[in-house]
C-alpha positions as CSV (number, residue, x, y, z in Angstrom):
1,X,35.4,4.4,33.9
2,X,34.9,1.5,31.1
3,X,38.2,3.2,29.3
4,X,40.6,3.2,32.2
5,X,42.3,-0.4,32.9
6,X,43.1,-0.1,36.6
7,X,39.2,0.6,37.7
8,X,38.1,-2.3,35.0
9,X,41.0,-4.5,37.0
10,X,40.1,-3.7,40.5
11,X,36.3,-3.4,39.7
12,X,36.5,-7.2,38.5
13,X,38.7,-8.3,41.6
14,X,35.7,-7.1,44.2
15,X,33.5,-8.8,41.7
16,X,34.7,-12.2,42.9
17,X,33.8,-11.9,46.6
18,X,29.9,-10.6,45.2
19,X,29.8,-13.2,42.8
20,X,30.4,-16.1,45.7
21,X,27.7,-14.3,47.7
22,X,25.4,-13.1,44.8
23,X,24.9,-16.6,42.7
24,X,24.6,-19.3,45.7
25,X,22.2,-16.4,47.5
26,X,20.1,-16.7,44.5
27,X,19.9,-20.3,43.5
28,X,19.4,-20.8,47.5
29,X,16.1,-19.0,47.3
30,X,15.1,-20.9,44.3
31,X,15.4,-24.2,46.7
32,X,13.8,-22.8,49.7
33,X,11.1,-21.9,47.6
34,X,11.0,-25.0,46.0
35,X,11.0,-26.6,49.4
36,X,7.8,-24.6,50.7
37,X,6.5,-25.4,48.0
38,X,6.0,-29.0,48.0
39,X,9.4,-30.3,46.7
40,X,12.0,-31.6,49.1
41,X,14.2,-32.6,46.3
42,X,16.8,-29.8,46.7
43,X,17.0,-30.7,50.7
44,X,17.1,-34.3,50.0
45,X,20.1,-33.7,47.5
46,X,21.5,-31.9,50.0
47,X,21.7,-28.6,48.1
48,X,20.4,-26.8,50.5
49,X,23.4,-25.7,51.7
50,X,25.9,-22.1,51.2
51,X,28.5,-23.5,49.4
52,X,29.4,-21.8,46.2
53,X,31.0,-25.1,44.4
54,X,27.4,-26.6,44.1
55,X,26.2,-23.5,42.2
56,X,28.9,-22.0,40.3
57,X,28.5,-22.3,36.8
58,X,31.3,-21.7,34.5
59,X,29.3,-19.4,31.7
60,X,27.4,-17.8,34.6
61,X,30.7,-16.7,36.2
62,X,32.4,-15.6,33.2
63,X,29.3,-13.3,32.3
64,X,29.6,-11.6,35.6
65,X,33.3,-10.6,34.7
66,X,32.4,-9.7,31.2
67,X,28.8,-8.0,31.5
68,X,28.2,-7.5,35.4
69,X,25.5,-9.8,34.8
70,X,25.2,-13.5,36.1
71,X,23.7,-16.8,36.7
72,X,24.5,-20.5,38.4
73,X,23.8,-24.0,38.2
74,X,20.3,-24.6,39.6
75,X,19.1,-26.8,42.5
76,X,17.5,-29.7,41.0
77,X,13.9,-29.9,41.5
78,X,11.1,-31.8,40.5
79,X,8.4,-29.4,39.4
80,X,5.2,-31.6,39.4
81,X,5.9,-31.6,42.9
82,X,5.3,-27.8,43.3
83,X,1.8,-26.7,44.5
84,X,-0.1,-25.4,41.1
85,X,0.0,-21.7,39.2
86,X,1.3,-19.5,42.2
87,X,4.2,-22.0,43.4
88,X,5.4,-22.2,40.2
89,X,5.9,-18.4,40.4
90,X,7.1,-18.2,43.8
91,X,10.0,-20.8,42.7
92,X,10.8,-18.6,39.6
93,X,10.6,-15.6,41.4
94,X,12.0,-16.4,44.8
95,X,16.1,-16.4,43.0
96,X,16.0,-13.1,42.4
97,X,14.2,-11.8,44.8
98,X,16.7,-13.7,47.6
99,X,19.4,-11.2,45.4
100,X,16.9,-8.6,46.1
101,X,17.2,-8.6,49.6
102,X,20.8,-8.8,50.0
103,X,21.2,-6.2,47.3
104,X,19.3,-4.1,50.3
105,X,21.2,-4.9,53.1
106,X,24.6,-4.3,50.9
107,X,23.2,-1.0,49.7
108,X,22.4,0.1,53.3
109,X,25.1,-0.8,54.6
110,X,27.1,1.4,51.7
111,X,24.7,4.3,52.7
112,X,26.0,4.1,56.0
113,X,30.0,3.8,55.2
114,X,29.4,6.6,52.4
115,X,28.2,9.0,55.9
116,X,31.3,8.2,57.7
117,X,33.4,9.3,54.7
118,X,33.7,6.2,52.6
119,X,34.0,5.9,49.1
120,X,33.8,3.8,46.3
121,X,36.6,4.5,44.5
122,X,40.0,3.0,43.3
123,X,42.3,5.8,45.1
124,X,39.9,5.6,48.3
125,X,41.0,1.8,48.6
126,X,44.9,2.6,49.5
127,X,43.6,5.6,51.1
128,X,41.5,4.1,54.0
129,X,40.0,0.5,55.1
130,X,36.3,2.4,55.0
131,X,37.1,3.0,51.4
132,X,37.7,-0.8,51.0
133,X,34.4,-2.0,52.7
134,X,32.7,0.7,50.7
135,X,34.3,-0.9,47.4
136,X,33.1,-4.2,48.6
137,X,29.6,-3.3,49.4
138,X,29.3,-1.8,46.3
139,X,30.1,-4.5,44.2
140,X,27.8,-6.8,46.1
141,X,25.4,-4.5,46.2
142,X,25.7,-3.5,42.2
143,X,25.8,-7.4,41.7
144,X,23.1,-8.5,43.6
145,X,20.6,-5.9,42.1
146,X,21.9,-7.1,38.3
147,X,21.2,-10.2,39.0
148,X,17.9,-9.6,40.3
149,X,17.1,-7.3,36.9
150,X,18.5,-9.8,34.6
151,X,17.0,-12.6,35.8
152,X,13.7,-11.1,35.5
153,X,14.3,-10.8,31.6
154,X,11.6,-13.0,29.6
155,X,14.7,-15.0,28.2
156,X,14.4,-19.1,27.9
157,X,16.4,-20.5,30.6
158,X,16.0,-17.4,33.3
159,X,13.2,-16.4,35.9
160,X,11.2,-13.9,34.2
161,X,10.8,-16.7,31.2
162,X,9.5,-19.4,33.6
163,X,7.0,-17.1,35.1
164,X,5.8,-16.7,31.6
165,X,5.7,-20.5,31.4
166,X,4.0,-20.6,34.8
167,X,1.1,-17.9,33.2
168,X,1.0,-19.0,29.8
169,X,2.3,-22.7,28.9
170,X,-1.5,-24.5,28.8
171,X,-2.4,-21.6,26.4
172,X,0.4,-21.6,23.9
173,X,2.3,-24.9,24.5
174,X,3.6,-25.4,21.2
175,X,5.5,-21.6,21.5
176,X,7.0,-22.4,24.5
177,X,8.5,-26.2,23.9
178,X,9.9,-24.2,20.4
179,X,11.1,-21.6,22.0
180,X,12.9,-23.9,24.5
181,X,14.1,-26.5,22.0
182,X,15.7,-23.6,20.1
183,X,17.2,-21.4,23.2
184,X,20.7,-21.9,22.4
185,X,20.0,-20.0,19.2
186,X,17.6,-17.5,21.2
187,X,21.1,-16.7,23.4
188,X,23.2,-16.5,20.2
189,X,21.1,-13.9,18.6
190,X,20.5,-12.2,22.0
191,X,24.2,-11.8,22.6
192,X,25.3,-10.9,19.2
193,X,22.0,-8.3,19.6
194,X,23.7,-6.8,22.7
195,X,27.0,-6.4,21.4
196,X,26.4,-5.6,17.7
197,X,23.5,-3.0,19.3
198,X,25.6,-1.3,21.7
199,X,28.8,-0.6,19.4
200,X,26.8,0.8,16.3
201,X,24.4,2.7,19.1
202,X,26.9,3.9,21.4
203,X,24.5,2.8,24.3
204,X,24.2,-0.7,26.4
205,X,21.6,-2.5,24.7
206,X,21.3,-4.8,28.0
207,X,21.5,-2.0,30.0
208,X,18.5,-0.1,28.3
209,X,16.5,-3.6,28.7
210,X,17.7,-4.1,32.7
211,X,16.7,-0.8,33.5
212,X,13.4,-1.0,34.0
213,X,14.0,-3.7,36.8
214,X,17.3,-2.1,38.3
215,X,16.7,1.3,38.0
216,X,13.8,1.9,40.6
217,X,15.4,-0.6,43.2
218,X,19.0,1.1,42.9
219,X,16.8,4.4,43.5
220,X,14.6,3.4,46.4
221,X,17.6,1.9,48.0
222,X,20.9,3.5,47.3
223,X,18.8,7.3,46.3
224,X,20.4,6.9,43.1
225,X,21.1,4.5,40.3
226,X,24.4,3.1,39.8
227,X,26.5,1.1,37.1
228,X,29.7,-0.4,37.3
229,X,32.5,-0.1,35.0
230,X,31.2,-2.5,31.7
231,X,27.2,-1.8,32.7
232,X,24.8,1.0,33.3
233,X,21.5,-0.2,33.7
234,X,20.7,3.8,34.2
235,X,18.0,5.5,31.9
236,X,18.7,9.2,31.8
C-alpha cells in the first residue's frame, strides 16, 4: 500500500476529516480533565469549546499527513491549580484516552459497515457509499487509536512524559528540567532515529515503539490490528 500513489493520495484526503475530529477530541479531554480537576482556566478562556481552529497546530497537522501520527495546540492551564499526584495524571492521561473512546465508537461502527458489505478500500469508494463511510471510519478510527499510542510515548512535550513528571519530578528534578530545556534536540534525534532506523532496518521504528499501546486496543476493538498506508504499529 505505502508504494502505490493513488491509496497514499486518497488515504491522506480521509485523513483530514479524522484529523478535525481526532486532535480537538483529544486536547478537549485534556481541558475537561483539567476542569474536574480544580482548574477552570481552559473554561474561563473559553477553550472549552469543538472548534478545531483553537487546537490545530501546524507541526501537529503536518505529522498526521506524513507519519499517521499527531498532536495540537494545548488548552492552557494552570497546573498548581490541579488537585495533587492523581490529577496531574488524570490531565495527562485524559487526551488520549478522549481519542481512545472515539477510536471505539469509530471502530464499531466499521465492524458494523464491514457486515453489511463495506470495505475499506480505494476501488470500494466509487463502488458504493458503504465503501465510503467504511473509508471514513477507518481513518478516524486508525487516527484516533495513533494518537492515543503516540501520545502515551515517554517523549518531553507528550502525555506519557508528563505522567512521568507527575510520578517522578520531586525525585529527580534536575533530569526532568534538562530533559525539557533540551526537548527540541530530544525531537531532532528522535526523528532522525525514526527515519534513519526504519530505511537501514526495513521496519517502522515508530511503529515497533507504538505497538505496544496500539496493538492490543486495535485487537480488542476492531479483532485485528491495522496500519494505514505510511504506519503499521502491528508486531507480527
Amino acid at each position: 500500500m505505502i508504494g502505490d500513489p493513488l491509496v497514499f493520495l486518497v488515504s491522506s484526503i480521509f485523513l483530514i476529516p479524522a484529523a478535525l475530529l481526532a486532535i480537538p477530541v483529544h486536547e478537549l479531554g485534556h481541558g475537561y480533565a483539567a476542569l474536574a480537576e480544580g482548574d477552570p482556566t481552559p473554561r474561563n478562556r473559553g477553550f472549552l469549546r469543538p472548534d478545531p481552529r483553537l487546537y490545530i497546530e501546524p507541526y501537529g497537522l503536518l505529522a498526521v499527513f506524513l507519519a499517521n501520527v499527531g498532536w495540537g495546540a494545548p488548552a492552557p492551564i494552570n497546573e498548581y491549580r490541579l488537585r495533587g499526584l492523581w490529577g496531574k495524571i488524570a490531565y495527562a492521561l485524559a487526551g488520549p484516552v478522549a481519542n481512545l473512546i472515539l477510536a471505539a465508537i469509530a471502530g464499531i461502527a466499521l465492524r458494523q459497515t464491514l457486515a453489511a458489505g463495506g470495505l475499506f478500500r480505494v476501488d470500494s469508494i466509487i463502488q458504493s457509499p458503504l465503501g465510503y463511510a467504511s473509508f471514513v471510519l477507518y481513518a478516524i478510527f486508525f487516527l484516533n487509536l495513533s494518537m492515543f499510542a503516540f501520545n502515551l510515548l515517554p517523549l518531553p512535550g507528550l502525555d506519557g512524559w508528563r505522567v512521568l513528571e507527575a510520578l517522578f519530578m520531586r525525585r529527580n528534578p534536575r533530569f526532568f528540567f534538562n530533559a525539557n530545556t533540551r526537548r527540541r534536540e530530544i525531537w531532532m534525534v528522535s526523528i532522525l532515529v525514526v527515519f534513519v532506523g526504519s530505511f537501514f532496518a526495513h521496519v517502522s521504528i515508530l511503529g515497533i515503539v507504538m505497538a505496544p499501546f496500539f496493538q492490543p486496543f486495535s485487537t480488542l476493538i476492531f479483532g485485528t490490528c491495522i496500519g494505514y498506508p505510511a504506519l503499521l504499529p502491528c508486531l507480527r
